[in-house]
N, C-alpha and C positions, 0 to 999 in steps of 0.2 A: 528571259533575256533582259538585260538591265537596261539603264540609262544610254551606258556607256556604249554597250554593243551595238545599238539601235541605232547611235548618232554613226557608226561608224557602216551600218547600216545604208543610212539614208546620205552620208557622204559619198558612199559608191551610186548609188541611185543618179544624186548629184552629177556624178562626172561621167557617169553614162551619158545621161539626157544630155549635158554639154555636146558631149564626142558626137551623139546622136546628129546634135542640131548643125558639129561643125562639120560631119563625116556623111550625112547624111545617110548613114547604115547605123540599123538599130544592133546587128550584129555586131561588130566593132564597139561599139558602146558596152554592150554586155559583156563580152569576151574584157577589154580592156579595166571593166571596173572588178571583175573578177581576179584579175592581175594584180591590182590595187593590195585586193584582200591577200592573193596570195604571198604578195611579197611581205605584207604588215606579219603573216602569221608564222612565216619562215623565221625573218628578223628577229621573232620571239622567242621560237625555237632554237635558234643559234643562241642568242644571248641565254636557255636555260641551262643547253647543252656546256656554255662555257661556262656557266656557273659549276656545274657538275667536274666539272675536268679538273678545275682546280685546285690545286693544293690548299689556299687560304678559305678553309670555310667560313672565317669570320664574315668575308667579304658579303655584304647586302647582295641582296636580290634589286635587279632592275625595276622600276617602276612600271606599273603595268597598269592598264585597264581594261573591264570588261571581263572574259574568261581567263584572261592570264593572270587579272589582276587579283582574280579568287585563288587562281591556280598557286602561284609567286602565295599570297597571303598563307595559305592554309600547309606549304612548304617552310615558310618561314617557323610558323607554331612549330612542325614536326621538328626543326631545327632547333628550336629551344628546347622544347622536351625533353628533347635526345639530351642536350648541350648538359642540362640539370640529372637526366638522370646519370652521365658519364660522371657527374662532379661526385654523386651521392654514390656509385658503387666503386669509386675512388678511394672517396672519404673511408668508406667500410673495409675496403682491403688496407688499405694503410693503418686503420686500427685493429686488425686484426695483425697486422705483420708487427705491429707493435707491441700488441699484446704476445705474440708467439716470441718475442727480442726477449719480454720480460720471463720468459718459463724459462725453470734451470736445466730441462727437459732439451732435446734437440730435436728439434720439427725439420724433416726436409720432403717437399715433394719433387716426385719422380714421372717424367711423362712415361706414354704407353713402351715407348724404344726403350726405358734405362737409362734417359738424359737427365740431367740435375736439372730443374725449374726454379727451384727457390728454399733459402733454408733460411734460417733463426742463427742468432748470436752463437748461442750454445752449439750448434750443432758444428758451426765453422771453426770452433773451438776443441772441439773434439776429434772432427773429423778433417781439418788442417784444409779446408777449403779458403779458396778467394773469389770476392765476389765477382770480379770482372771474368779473369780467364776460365776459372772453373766453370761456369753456366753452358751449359749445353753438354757439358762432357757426361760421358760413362757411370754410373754410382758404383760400378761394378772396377773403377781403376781406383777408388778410394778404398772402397773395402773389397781386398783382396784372398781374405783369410778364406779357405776350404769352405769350413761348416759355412760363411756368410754365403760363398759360390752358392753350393750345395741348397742351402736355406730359400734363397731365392729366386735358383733355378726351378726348382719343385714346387715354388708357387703354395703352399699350405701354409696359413699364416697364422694357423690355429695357436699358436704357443709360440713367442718370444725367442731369440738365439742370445747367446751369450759370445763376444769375441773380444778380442784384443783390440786395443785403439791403435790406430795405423800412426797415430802421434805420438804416443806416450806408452810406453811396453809396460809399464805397470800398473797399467789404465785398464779396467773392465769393463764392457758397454755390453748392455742388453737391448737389442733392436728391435720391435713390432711393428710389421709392415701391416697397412690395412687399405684395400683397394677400393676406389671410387672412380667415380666418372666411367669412361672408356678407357678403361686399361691403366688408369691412373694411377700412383701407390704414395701413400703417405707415410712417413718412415717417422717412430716415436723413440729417441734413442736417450736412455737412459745411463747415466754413471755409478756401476754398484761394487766399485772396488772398494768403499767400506764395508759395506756390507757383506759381502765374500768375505772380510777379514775377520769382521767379528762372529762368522759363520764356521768358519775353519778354525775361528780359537775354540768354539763352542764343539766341535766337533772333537779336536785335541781334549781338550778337557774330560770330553764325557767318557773320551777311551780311554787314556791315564786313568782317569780314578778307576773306571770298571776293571781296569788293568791292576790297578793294585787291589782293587777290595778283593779280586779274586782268587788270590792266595790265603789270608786270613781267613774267608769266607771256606775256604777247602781245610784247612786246619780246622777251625772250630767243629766244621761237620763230622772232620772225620773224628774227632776225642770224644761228641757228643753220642758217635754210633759204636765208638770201642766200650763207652761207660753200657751203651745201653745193653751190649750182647756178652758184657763181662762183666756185671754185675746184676742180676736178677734179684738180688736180695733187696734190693732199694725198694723203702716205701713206697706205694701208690701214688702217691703225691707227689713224689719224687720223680717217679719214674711218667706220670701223666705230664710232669714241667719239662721230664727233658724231652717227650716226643712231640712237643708243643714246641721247643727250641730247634729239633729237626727239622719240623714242617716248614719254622719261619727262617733257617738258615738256605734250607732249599731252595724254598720261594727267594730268595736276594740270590743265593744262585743264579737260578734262572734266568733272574732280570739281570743281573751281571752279563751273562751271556748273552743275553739279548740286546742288551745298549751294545757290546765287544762287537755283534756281528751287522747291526745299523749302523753306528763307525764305518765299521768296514766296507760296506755296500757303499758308503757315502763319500768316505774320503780317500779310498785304495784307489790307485790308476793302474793297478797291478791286473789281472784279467785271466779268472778260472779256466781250467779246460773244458774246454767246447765241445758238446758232443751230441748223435743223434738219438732223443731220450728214449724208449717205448713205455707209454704211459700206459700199456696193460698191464706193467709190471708195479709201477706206481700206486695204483691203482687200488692193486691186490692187496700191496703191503700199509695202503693208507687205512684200507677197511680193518685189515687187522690191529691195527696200532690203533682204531676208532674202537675197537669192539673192547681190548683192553682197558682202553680211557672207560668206556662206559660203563663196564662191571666195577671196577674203581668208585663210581660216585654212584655205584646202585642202581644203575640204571638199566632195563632192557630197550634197547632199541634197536627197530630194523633199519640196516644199512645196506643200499644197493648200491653195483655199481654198472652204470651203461659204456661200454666200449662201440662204440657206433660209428669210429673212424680211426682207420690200420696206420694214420699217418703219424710220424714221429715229432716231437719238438726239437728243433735244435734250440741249446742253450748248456749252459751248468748246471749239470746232473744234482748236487746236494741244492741250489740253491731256487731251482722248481720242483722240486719235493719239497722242501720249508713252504714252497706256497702253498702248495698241496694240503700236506700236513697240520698246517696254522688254521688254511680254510674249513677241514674237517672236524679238528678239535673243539675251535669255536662253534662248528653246529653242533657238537657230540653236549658241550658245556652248556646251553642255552635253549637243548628237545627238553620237552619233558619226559619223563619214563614213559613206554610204551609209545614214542615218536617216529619217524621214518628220517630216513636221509637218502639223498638221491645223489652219487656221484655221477658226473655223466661227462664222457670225452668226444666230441663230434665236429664235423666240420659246418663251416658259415661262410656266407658271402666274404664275411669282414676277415675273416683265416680260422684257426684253430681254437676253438672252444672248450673251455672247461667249466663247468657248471656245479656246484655245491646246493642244493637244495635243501631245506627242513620244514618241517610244521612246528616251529619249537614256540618261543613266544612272542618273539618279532622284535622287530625297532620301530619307534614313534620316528615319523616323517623328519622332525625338527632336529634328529642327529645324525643325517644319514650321509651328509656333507663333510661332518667333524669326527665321522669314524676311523677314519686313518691317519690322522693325527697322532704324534706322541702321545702317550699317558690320557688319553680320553677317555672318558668311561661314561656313559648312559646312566648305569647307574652303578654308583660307589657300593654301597652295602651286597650287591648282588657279586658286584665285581669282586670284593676280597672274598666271598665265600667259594668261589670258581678259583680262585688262585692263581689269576692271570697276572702280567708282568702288563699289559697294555701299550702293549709294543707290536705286536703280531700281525695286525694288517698292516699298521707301518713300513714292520719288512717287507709283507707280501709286496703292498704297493711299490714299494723302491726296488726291489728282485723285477716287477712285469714291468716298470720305465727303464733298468737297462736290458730288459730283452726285449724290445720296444714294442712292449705290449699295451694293456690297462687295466684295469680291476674295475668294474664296474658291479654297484651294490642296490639292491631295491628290497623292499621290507614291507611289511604291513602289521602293525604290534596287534598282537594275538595270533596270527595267520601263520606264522614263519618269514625267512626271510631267502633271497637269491643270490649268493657269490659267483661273479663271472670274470672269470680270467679269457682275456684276446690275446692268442699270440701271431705274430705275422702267420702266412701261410705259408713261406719259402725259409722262413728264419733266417734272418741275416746276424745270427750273432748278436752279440753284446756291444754296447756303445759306452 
């Protein structure tokens, strides 16, 4: 008890003994200095209560002493505290809103409902927002397109959408939503209408020229196989250049073909016939088209295959047999003599399973990223001896994204390695 409270204390004592001596009742005296204290501590009370009530927190705290006046004091600190730390998480949001002004990027967050909170220069620039009326609205009345519906609704935010800008129709934006807080979504939107452009010229380009080399490519070969089966008389040397000119007409063949049918997987909006596959039949005809490749390069290998689930794929008939096919080749090209291979069709939690197994000679860890890449190759001198075009998992990969599958690849160099095709379990077609 301080000073302060003791005087206030012995003030009631004070007016007791008064009351005592004028009232001659010790009762009254006590009762009445009681009163004293009650009303001082009311008085207090109301005056913290009004402090609370009101709107102007600047306003001071009343002067106090004794318990009120620690109480008031140590209220006041909490009030400062607060006051500094609201300036400094202030200061932080405004530089951060500032820094999101200056990204060419469009930043917008989304509460847990789908209401706009706040977005960046750019975004409002793209997405034809204002900042007063817009705020609280829908994000779902700005972007309206399907796939962004769709995109959104299904909540999978694992991969990026592509749509059209609700401002500008020649305008392409790529969106990634990414959730935080309670239900919160942060929208990262992107402008890749160059890029789309210089994409599609790359794409035009690569099928034009494959489109023309493959006419001249089909003459040369065929005069170099009429020389070779109508004239047997030609020197050794001769005749070693031109099955040397075969081999390598072939091979750009192939790769002709192969860039003609990437093109097409990439740039056609045209869309094969759909149908339900039975991959026991696939299956059959892959092991055999593997046993020929094999005796071809010398090689014996055991090829099995497991049919472990009666279920069909839907999809385009030629274009999951190229996956099939590609994925088997490549094991058949990379066993060594006396290897295994394991085809195997089954079902999984995730859907429909396809499995390519070998013991062949594997992939080092550090390429297993960059395998489906255009023209990649592990290793270059292995690769021209296999006579590949390095194109092949490319296709496969772009064939299992429009059956909105995945290819999923694991290796261990020496060991062999694992080709795994998902496809949904209900097949929904092509996208």
């Amino acid at each position: 008890m301080n000073k302060a409270s003791v005087s206030w204390v012995y003030i009631a004592i004070a007016l007791s003994a008064i009351l005592a001596a004028i009232l001659w009742s010790t009762g009254w005296a006590v009762a009445a200095g009681l009163c004293a204290i009650w009303f001082y501590q009311t008085h207090k009370l109301k005056q913290l209560t009004g402090w609370l009530n009101s709107n102007d927190k600047q306003t001071e705290l009343p002067d106090a002493q004794g318990v009120w006046g620690r109480v008031f004091d140590q209220i006041t600190e909490l009030q400062i505290k607060h006051f500094k730390s609201e300036q400094e998480l202030t200061t932080a949001i405004l530089r951060i809103q500032k820094t999101a002004n200056a990204l060419g990027e469009g930043v917008v967050t989304v509460d847990a409902s789908g209401a706009l909170e706040w977005w960046n220069i750019a975004a409002r620039k793209m997405l034809g927002l204002k900042n007063k009326q817009d705020r609280g609205a829908p994000l779902l009345h700005f972007l309206r397109k399907p796939e962004f519906f769709s995109y959104y609704q299904k909540a999978d935010f694992t991969h990026p959408v592509c749509v059209q800008s609700p401002v500008h129709t020649e305008q392409t934006l790529e969106i990634a939503v990414t959730e935080f807080a309670k239900g919160d979504r942060l929208l990262i939107i992107r402008d890749i209408t160059d890029s789309q452009k210089l994409e599609r010229m790359r794409q035009d380009f690569i099928g034009n020229v494959s489109h023309e080399l493959r006419t001249p490519l089909t003459v040369i070969h065929g005069y170099l196989e009429t020389f070779q089966l109508h004239h047997p008389e030609l020197d050794a040397p001769i005749q070693k250049a031109h099955m040397r000119m075969l081999a390598q007409t072939q091979r750009m063949t192939n790769l002709v073909q192969d860039l003609l049918l990437l093109s097409r997987l990439e740039g056609s909006n045209s869309q094969p016939e759909v149908v339900h596959n039975d991959m026991a039949v696939m299956l059959k005809q892959a092991c055999e088209e593997a046993q020929v490749s094999a005796a071809k390069l010398n090689k014996q290998l055991t090829i099995n295959r497991h049919l472990k689930s009666r279920n069909r794929v839907m999809g385009a008939k030629e274009e999951i047999y190229s996956v099939l096919i590609n994925l088997v080749l490549n094991a058949v090209k990379y066993t060594q003599n006396g290897g295994n291979i394991d085809i195997t069709w089954h079902d999984t939690d995730n859907g429909l399973c396809l499995t390519v197994l070998d013991d062949g000679i594997g992939i080092g860890q550090e390429h297993l990223s960059r395998l489906t890449e255009r023209f990649y190759r592990v290793d270059l001198s292995r690769a021209s001896a296999s006579g590949g075009t390095g194109l092949g998992l490319a296709i496969a990969k772009r064939i299992m994204l429009r059956h909105k599958g995945s290819l999923n690849i694991t290796s261990q160099e020496g060991l062999g390695s694992c080709f795994t095709c998902i496809f949904p379990s209900q097949g929904k077609g092509l996208h």
